[in-house]
Structure formats: structure tokens, C-alpha cells
KEVEX-193235 format. One line per 5 residues: number of its first residue (from 1); their letters; for each residue x, y, z of N, C-alpha, C, O, CB. Coordinates in Angstrom, 2 decimals. Each point is the difference from the previous one (the first is absolute). Glycine has a CB too. Layout:
<atoms>
NUM	A	X Y Z X Y Z X Y Z X Y Z X Y Z ~ ... $
</atoms>
This chain:
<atoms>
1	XXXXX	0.82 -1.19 0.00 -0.82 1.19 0.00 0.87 1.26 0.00 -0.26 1.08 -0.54 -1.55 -2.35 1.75 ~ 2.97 0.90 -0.44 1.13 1.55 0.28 0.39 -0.02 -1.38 0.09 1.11 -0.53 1.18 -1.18 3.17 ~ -1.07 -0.70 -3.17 0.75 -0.05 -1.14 -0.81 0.32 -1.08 0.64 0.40 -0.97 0.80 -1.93 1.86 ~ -2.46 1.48 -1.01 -1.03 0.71 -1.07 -0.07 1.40 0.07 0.33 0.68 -0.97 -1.71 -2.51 1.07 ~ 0.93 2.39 1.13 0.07 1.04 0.29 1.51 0.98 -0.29 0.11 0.87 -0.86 -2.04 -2.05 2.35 $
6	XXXXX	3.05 0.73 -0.49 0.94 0.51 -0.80 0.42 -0.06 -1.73 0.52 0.85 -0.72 -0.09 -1.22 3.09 ~ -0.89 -1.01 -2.64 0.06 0.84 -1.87 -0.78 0.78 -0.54 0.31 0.71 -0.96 0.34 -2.31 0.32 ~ -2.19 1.56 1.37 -0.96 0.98 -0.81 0.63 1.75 0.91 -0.51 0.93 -0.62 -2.35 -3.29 0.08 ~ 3.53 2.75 1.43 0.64 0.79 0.00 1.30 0.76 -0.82 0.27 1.17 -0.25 -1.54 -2.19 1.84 ~ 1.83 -0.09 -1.84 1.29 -0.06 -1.09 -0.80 0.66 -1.37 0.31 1.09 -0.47 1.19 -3.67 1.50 $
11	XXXXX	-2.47 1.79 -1.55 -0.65 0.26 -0.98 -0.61 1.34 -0.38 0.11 0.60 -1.07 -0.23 -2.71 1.51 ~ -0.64 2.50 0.79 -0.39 2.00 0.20 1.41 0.49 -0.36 0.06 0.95 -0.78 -1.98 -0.66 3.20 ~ 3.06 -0.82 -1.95 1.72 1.05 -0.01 -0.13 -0.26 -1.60 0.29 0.91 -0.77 1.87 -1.53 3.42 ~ -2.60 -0.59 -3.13 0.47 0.04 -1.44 -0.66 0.47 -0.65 0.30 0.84 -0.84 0.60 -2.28 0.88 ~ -1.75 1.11 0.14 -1.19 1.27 -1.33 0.10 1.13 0.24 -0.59 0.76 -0.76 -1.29 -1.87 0.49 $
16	XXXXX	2.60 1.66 1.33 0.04 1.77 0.39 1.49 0.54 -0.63 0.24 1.15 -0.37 -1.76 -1.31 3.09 ~ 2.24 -0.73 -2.74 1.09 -0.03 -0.51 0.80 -0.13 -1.01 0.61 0.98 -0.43 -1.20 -1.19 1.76 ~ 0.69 -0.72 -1.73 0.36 -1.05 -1.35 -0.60 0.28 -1.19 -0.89 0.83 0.20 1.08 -2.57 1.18 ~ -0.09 1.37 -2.74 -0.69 0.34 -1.08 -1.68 -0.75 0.15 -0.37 -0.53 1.05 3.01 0.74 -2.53 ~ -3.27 -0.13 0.59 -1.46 -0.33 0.08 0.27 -1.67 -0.44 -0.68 -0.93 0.44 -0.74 3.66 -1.20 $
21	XXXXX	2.37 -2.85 -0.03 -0.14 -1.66 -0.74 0.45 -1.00 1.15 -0.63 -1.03 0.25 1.42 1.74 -2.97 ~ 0.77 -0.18 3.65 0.35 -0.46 1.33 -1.14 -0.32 0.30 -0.18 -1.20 -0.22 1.96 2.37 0.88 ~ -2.75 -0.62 -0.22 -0.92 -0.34 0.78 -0.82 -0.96 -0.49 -0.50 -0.83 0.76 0.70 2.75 0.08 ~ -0.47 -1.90 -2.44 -0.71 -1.11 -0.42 0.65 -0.78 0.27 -0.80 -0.84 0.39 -0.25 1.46 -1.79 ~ 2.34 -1.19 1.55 0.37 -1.39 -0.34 0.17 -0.38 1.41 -0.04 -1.20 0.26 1.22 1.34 -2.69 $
26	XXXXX	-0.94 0.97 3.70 0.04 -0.31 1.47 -1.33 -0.58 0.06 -0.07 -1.17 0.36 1.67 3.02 0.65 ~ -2.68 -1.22 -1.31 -1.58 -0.39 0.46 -0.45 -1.44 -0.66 -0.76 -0.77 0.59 0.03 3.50 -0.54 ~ 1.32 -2.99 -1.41 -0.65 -1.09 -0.71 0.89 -1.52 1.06 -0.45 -1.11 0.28 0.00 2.81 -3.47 ~ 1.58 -1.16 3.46 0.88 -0.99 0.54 -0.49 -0.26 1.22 -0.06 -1.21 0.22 1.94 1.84 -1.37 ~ -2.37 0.28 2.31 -0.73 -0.34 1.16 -1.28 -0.34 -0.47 -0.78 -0.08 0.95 2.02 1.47 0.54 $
31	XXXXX	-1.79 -1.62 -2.60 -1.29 -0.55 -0.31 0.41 -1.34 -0.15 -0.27 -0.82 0.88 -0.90 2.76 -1.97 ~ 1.87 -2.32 -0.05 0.41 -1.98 0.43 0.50 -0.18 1.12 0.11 -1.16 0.41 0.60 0.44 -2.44 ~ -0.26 1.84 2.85 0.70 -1.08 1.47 -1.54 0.15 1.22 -0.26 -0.83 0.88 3.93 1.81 -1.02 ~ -4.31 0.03 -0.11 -1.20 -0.20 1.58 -0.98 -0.81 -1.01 0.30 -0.22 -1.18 -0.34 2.97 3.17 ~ -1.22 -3.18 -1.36 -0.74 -0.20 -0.17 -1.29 1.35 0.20 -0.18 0.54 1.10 1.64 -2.95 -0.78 $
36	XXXXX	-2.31 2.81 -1.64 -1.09 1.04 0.18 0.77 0.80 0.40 -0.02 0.16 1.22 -1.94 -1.13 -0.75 ~ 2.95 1.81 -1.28 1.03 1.55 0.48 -1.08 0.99 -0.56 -0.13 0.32 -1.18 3.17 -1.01 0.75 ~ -3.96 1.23 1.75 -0.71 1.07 -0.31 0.25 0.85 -0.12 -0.48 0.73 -0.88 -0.39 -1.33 1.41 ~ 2.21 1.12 0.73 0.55 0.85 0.17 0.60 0.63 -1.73 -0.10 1.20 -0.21 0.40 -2.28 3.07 ~ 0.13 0.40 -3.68 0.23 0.22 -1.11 -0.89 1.48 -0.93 0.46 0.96 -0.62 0.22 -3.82 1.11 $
41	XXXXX	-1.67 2.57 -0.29 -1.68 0.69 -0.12 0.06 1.85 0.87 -0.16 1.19 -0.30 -1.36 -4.51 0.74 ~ 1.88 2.46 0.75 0.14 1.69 0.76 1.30 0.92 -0.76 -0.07 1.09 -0.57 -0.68 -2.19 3.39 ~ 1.65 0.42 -2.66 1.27 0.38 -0.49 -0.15 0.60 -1.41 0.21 1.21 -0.03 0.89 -3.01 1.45 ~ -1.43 1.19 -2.63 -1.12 0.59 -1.45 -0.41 1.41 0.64 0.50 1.03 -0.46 -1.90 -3.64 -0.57 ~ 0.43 2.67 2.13 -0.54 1.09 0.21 0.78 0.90 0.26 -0.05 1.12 -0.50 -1.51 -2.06 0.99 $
46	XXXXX	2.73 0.40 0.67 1.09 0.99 0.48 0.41 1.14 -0.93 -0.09 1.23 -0.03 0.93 -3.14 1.23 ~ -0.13 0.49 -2.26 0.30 0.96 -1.44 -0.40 0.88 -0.73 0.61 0.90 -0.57 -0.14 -2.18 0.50 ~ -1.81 0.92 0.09 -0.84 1.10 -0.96 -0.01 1.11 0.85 -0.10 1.16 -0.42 -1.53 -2.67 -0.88 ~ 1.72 1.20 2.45 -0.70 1.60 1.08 1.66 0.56 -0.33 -0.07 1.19 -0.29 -2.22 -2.05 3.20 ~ 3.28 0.52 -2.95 1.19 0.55 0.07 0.52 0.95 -1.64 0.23 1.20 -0.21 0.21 -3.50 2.28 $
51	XXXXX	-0.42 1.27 -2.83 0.28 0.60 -1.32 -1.43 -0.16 -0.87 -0.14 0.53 -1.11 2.94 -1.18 1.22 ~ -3.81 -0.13 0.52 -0.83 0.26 -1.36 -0.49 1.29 -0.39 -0.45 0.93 0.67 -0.23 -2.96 -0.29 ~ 0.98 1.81 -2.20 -1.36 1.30 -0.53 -0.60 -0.70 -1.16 0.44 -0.98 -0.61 0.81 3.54 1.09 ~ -2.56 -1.73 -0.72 -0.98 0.04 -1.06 0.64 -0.90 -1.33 0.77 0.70 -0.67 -1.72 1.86 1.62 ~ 0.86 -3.35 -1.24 0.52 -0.61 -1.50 -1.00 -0.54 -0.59 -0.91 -0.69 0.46 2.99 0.13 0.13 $
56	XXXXX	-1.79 1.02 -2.05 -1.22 -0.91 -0.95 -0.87 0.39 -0.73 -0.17 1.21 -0.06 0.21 -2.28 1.37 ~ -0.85 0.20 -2.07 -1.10 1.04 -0.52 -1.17 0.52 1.43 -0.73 0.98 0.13 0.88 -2.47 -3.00 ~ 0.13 0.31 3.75 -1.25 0.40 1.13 0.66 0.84 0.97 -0.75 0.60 0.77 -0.64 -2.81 -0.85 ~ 2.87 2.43 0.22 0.20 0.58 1.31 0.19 -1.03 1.02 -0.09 0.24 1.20 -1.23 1.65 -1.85 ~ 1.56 -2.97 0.18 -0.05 -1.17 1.12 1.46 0.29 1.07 1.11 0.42 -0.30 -2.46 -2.53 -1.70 $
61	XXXXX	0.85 1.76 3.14 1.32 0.80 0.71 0.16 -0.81 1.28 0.41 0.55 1.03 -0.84 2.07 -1.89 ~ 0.06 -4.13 0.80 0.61 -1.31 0.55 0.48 -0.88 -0.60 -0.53 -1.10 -0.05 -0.62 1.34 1.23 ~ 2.35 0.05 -1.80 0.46 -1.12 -0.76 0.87 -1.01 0.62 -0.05 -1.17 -0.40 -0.19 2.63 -1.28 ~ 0.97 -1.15 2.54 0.65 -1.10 0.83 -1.00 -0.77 0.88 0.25 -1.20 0.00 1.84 2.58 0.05 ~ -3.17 -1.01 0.71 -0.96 -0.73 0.20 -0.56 -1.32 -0.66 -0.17 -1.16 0.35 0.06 3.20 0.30 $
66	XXXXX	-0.18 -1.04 -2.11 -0.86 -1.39 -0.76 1.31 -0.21 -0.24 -0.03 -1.18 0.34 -2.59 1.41 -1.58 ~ 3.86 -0.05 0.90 1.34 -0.86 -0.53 0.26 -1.28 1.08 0.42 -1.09 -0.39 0.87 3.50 -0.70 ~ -1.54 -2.19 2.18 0.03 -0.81 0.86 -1.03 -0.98 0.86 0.32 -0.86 0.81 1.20 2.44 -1.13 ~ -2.96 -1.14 -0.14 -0.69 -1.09 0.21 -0.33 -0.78 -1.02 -0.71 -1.00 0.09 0.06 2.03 1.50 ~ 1.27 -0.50 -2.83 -0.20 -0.90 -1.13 1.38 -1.23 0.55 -0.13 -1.20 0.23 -1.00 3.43 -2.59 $
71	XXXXX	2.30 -1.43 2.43 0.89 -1.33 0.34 -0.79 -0.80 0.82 -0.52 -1.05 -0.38 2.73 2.10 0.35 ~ -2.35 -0.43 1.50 -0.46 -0.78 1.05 -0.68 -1.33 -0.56 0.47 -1.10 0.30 -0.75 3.28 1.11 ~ -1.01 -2.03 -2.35 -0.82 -1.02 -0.45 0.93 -0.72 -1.20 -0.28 -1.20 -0.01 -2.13 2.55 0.70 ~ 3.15 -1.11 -1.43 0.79 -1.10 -0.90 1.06 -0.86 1.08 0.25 -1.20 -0.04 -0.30 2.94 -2.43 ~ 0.62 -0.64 3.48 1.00 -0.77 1.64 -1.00 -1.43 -0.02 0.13 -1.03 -0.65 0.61 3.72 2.89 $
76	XXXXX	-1.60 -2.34 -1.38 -1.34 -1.01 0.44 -0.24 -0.78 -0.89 0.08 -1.19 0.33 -1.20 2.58 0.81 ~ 0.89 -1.21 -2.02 -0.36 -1.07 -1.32 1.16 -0.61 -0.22 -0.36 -1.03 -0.56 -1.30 2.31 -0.71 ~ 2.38 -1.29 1.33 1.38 -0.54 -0.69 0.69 -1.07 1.07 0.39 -1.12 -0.30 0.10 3.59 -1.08 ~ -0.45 -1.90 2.59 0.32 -0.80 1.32 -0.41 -1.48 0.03 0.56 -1.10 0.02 -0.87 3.24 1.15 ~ -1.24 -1.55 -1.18 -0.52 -1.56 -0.85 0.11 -1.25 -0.63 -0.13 -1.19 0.28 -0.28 2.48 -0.29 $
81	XXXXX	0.70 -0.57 -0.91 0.70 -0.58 -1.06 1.51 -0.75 -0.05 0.40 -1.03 -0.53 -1.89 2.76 -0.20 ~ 1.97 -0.94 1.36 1.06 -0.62 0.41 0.35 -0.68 1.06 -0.59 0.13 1.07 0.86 1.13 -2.17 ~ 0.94 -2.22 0.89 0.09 -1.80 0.82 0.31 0.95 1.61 -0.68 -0.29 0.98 2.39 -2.25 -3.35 ~ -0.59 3.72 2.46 0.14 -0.47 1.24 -1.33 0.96 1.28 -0.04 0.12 1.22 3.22 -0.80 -2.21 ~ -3.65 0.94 0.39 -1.43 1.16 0.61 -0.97 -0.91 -0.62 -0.75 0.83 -0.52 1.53 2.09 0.40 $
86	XXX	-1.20 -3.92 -0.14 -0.76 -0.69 -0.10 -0.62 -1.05 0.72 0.60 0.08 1.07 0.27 0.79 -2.45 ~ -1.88 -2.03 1.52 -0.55 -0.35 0.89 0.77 -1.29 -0.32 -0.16 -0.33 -1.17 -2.06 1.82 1.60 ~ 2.86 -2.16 0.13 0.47 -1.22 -0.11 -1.48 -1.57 0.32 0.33 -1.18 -0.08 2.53 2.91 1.01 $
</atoms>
């Protein structure tokens, strides 16, 4: 549990910090190692509240959000699928 917590802390230092892609590949990577990384989701939000703006034809202005609950659900799906996250 300490140990979740201290990475989803690590993770706030990195998205505040680090480039935006760092962070994708920190967040997708704590998505195959926890099981259901929600925290992933808040963190999306973090981002947008920090650097997001308006993009698009709509103005859409959560894109790391949906960038990351779209991973989240291919993470989940895929785990599955695969031998060693799978149901023996």
C-alpha cells in the first residue's frame, strides 16, 4: 500500500516536471504493474489543469484525460489476454 502511494506521489513530481510523453510512458508502465491504476485518470486531470488549453475543431481541452483512460481500457483489456495477468 506504502509503495503505491509513494509512486503515485513520484508520479504528481513527474507530470509537474518532466516532458508530457515521460509521463505517458511512467503512467502506461504503472498501469501493467498495479492492478485498476485509477490514479492514472486523476493524474490525466492533473495535467490538463496544469498545461491544458483549448485544441481542435471543438476546443476540447482534456486530452491527457481521454489519452489516458483510453490507455487505461486497452491496459485492462490486454492484461487479459495475456499468460502472465491471466487466470490460470
Amino acid at each position: 500500500m506504502w509503495f503505491r502511494i509513494a509512486l503515485d506521489v513520484l508520479l504528481v513530481i513527474t507530470a509537474a516536471v518532466t516532458p508530457w510523453w515521460m509521463t505517458v510512458v511512467v503512467v502506461t508502465v504503472l498501469m501493467f504493474y498495479f492492478t485498476k491504476y485509477y490514479e492514472a485518470i486523476v493524474v490525466g486531470m492533473f495535467v490538463d489543469m496544469l498545461y491544458g488549453s483549448p485544441m481542435g475543431p471543438f476546443d476540447f481541452q482534456f486530452v491527457f484525460t481521454f489519452l489516458f483512460v483510453v490507455v487505461f481500457i486497452i491496459v485492462e483489456h490486454s492484461k487479459t489476454k495475456l499468460r502472465p495477468y491471466g487466470a490460470h
